[in-house]
C-alpha positions as CSV (number, residue, x, y, z in Angstrom):
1,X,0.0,0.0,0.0
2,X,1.1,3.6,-1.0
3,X,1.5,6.1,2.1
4,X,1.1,9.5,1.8
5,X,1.0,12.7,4.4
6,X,-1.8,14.4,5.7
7,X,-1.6,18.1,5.8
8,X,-3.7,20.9,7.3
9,X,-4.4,24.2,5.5
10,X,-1.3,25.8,6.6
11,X,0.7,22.9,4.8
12,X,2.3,21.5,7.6
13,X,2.3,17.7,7.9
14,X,-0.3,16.3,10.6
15,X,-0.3,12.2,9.7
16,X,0.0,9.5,7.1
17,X,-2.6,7.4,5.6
18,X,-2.4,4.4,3.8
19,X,-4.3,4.5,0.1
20,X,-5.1,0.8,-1.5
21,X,-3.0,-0.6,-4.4
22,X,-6.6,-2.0,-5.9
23,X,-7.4,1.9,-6.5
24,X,-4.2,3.8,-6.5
25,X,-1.6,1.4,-7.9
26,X,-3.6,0.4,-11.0
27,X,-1.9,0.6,-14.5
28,X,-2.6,3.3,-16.2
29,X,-3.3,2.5,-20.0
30,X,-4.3,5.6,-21.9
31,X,-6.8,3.7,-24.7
32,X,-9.6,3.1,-21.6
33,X,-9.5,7.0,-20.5
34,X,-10.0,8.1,-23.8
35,X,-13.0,6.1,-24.5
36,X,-14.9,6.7,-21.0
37,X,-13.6,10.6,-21.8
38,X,-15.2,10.6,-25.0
39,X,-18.2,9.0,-23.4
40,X,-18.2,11.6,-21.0
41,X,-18.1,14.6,-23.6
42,X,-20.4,12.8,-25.7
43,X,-23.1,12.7,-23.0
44,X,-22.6,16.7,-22.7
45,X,-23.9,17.7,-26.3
46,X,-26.6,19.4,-26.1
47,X,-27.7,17.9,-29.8
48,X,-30.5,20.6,-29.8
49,X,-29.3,21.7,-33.3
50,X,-32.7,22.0,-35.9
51,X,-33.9,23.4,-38.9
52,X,-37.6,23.4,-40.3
53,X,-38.1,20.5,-43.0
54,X,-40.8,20.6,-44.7
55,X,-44.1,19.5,-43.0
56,X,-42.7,22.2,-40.5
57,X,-42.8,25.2,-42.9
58,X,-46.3,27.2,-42.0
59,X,-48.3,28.0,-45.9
60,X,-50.4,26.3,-48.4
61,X,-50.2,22.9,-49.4
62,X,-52.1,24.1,-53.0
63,X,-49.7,23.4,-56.1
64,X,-48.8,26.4,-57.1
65,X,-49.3,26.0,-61.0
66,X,-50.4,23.3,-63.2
67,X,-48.1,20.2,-64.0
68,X,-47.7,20.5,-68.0
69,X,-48.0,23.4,-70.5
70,X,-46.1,26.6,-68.7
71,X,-42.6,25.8,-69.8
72,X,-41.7,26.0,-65.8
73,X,-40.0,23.3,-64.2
74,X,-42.8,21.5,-62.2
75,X,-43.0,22.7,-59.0
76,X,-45.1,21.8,-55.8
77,X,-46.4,23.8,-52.8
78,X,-44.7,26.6,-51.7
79,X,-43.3,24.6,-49.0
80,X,-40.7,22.8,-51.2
81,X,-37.7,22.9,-50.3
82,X,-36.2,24.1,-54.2
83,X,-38.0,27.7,-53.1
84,X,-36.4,30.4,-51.0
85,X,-38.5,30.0,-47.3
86,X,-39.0,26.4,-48.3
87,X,-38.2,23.4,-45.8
88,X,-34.6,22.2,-45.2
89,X,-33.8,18.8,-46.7
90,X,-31.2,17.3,-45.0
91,X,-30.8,19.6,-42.3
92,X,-30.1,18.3,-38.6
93,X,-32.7,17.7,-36.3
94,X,-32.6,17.6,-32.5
95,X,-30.9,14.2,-30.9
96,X,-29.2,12.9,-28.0
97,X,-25.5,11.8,-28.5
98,X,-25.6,9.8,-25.2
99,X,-24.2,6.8,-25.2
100,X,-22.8,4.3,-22.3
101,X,-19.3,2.8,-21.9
102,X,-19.8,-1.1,-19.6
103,X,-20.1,-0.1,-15.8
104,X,-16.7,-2.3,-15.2
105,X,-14.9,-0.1,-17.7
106,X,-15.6,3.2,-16.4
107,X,-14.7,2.3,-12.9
108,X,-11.6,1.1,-14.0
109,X,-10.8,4.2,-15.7
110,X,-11.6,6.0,-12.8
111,X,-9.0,4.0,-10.9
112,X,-7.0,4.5,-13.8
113,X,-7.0,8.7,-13.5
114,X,-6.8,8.1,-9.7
115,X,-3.8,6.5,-9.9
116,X,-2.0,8.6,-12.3
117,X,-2.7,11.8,-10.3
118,X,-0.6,9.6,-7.1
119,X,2.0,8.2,-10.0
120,X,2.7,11.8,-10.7
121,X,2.9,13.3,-7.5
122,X,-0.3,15.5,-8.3
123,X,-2.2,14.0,-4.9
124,X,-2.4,15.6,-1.7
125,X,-4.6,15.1,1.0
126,X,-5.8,17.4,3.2
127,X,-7.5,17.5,7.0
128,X,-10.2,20.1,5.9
129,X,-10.1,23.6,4.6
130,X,-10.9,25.0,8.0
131,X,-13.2,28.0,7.0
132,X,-15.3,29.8,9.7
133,X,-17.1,31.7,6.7
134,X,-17.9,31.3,2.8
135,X,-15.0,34.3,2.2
136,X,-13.3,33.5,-1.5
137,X,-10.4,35.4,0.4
138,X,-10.3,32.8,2.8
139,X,-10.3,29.8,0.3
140,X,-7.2,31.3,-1.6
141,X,-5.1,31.6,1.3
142,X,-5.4,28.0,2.1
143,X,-4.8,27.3,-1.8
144,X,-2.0,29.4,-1.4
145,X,-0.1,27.4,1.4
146,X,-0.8,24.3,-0.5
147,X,0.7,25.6,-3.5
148,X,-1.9,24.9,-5.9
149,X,-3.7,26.8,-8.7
150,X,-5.3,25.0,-10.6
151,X,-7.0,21.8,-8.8
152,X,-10.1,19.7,-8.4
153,X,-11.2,19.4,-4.8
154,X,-13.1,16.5,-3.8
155,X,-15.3,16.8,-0.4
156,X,-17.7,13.8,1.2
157,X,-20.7,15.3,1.3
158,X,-22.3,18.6,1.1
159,X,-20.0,21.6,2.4
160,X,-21.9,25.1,1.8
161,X,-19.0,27.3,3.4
162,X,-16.5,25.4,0.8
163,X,-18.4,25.7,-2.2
164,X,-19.6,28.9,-2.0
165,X,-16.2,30.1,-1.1
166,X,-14.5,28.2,-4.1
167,X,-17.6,29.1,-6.9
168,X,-15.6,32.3,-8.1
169,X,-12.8,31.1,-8.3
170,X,-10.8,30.6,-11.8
171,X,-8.9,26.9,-12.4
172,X,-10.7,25.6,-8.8
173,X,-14.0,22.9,-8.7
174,X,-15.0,21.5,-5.5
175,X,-16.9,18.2,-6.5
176,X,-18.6,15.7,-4.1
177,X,-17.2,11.7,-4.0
178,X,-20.4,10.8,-5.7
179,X,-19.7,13.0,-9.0
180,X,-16.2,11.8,-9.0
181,X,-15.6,11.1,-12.7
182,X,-12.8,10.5,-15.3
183,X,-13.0,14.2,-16.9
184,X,-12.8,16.1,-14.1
185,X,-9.7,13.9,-12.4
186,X,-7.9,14.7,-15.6
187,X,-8.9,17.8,-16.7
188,X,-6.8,19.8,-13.7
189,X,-3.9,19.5,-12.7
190,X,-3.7,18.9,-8.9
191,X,-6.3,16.6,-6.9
192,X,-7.0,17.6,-3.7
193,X,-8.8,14.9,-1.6
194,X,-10.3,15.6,1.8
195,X,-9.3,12.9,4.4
196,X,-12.7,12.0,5.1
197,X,-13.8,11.6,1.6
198,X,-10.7,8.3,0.8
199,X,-13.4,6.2,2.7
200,X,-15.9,6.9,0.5
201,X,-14.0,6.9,-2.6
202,X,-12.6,2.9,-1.7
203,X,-16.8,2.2,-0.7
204,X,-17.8,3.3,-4.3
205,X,-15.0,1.7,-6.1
206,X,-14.2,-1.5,-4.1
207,X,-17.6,-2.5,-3.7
């Protein structure tokens, strides 16, 4: 098992804590991050891209002239799409580009980003933020002892003070252990974990 220090918001060393090899010393291979990632993104599209075809254009279905004898192309009602205002032909329409990665895979990726945030000394553990008040002012000043700009913070259950404190501030998310996801381990640079939220993090992904 991997050890690692506990520290407290001034960054002094308090304790140690053991971390499991079955979460933190797992290979990393880049091909399974990708495809949850991608997953991940996917699911994000809004897919509410639409244009009007045509049964959605609002006018007259009446054929606009007769089929043979004008010399005019034949034409239709005024709803086809070869006239300016006409309906769209092969525009998009609204969809969902949601789809799922096996519930195996994604926790192993998750394991996976996990353990390459401890591989690369990005991990640090902390006691608690210590905030009497939701002050952004505050929230820095413990960011700035612990040396970090731009870092996901993960906290075990709601903690108002915290994320209130943290919401304006640029390159910072505070995330609860049950949003924990691929994306978001990856996507900054530093992972700050809360001591009490390791427990929770081994219940979800050991069980």
């Amino acid at each position: 098992m991997a050890v690692v220090d506990v520290i407290n918001s001034k960054g002094e060393n308090v304790s140690q804590v053991e971390l499991s090899d079955a979460i933190w010393g797992v290979e990393v291979k880049p091909g399974v991050l990708h495809e949850v990632v991608t997953m991940q993104l996917a699911s994000r599209r809004a897919g509410t891209a639409s244009v009007k075809h045509r049964g959605d254009v609002k006018g007259s279905t009446r054929k606009l002239f007769r089929q043979k004898g004008t010399g005019r192309a034949r034409r239709g009602d005024i709803k086809s799409p070869l006239l300016r205002g006409g309906g769209s032909v092969f525009g998009p329409s609204p969809r969902s580009y949601d789809y799922k990665v096996p519930k195996k895979v994604r926790r192993l990726a998750l394991k996976m980003a996990l353990s390459s945030k401890l591989r690369d000394q990005q991990l640090t553990v902390l006691d608690g933020f210590d905030l009497d008040r939701a002050k952004t002012r505050d929230f820095v000043a413990v960011l700035k002892n612990l040396d970090k700009r731009q870092a996901l913070v993960v906290v075990d259950g709601r903690d108002e003070t915290l994320e209130l404190s943290s919401r304006n501030v640029p390159g910072v998310k505070v995330l609860r252990t049950e949003g924990l996801n691929v994306y978001d381990v990856l996507k900054y640079r530093d992972l700050i974990l809360l001591e009490n939220s390791l427990k929770a993090i081994e219940g979800r992904l050991l069980a």
